[in-house]
Each structure stands twice: as structure tokens, then as C-alpha cells.
N, C-alpha and C positions, 0 to 999 in steps of 0.2 A: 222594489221587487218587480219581477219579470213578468207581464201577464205569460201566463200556459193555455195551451189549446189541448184539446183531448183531440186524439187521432186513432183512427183504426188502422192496424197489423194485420196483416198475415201471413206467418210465419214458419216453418215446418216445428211441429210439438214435439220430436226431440230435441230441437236447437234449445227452444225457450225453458222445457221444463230443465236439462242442464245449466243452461246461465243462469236459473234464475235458484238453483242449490247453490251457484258458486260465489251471486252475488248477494245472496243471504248472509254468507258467510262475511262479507264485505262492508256488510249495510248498506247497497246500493239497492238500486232497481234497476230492473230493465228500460223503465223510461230514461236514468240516470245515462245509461250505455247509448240507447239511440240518441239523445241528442247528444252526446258528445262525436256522435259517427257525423252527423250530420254537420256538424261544427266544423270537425277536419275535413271532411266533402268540402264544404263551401270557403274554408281555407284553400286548399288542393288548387284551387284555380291562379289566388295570387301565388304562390307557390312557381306554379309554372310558371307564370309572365317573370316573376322572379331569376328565374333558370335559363329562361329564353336572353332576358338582360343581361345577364352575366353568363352566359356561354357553356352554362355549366349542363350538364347530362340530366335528362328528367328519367329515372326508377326507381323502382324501390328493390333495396335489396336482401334479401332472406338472409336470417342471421348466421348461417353455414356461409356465407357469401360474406359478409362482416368479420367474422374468425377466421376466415382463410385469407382475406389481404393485412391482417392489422402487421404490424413491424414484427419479428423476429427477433430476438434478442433477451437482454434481462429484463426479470419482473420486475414490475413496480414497487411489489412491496420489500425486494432486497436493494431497489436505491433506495426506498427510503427509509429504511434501517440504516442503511449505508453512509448516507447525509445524516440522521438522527446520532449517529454513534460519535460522528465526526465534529458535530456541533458539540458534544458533551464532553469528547475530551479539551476541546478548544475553550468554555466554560468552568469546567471541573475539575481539568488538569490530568483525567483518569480514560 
């Protein structure tokens, strides 16, 4: 097990007291939430040196920004109906 350190917040009290209705609902804490923030913070760094190695672009992108470059084209769930249908008559003969 991990030793834990008790730390002191301060926080704006409508942030907290919303997260902390929605992480009820969860079974979380709010402690549960900051240190996973702080996990991805101090990931973030190899990340970059990551991105910088490979050439690749450091941002983040907003998920309007996500849904507007994905591929154009058919759904997913009608290929694979499509291969499902096609494996059954090949199978089942139907």
C-alpha cells in the first residue's frame, strides 16, 4: 500500500461542492480526482519529450475538434453487421 499525505485545498466551493454530488454518485472522492490530476500532470512531461522524439504535434484537442476530422464515410456498426451477415451465410449456408 501507498503511504498518503494529507494536503491542504483551496478551492472555489461551487467547484467542490458539484464534484463532490457527482463523485458520490461514483464512489469517488475528491481526493480520488486530485491525485489522478496530478498523475496526468507529471505524466504530461514524458508525453512531451515523447512528441518532441517523434515529430509529432503537442495539443490537446476538444472533442468538436475530434468529431470534425474523424473519416467520413460508413458506420461502423453497418460493417459490421455487414461482415457478421457475410460470415453466417458462409457458415450456415443462409
Amino acid at each position: 500500500m501507498v503511504k498518503k499525505v494529507k494536503v491542504t485545498l483551496s478551492l472555489r466551493e461551487d467547484l467542490v461542492k458539484s464534484l463532490k454530488s457527482k463523485l458520490a454518485l461514483e464512489e469517488r472522492t475528491l481526493s480520488d480526482v486530485v491525485e489522478e490530476s496530478l498523475i496526468m500532470y507529471e505524466e504530461s512531461e514524458f508525453i512531451e519529450k515523447l512528441c518532441e522524439v517523434l515529430g509529432l504535434e503537442k495539443r490537446f484537442y476538444t472533442s468538436s475538434e475530434v468529431k470534425a476530422d474523424r473519416p467520413r464515410g460508413s458506420k461502423a456498426e453497418e460493417i459490421v453487421r455487414e461482415v457478421r451477415d457475410e460470415r453466417a451465410k458462409r457458415l450456415f449456408g443462409y
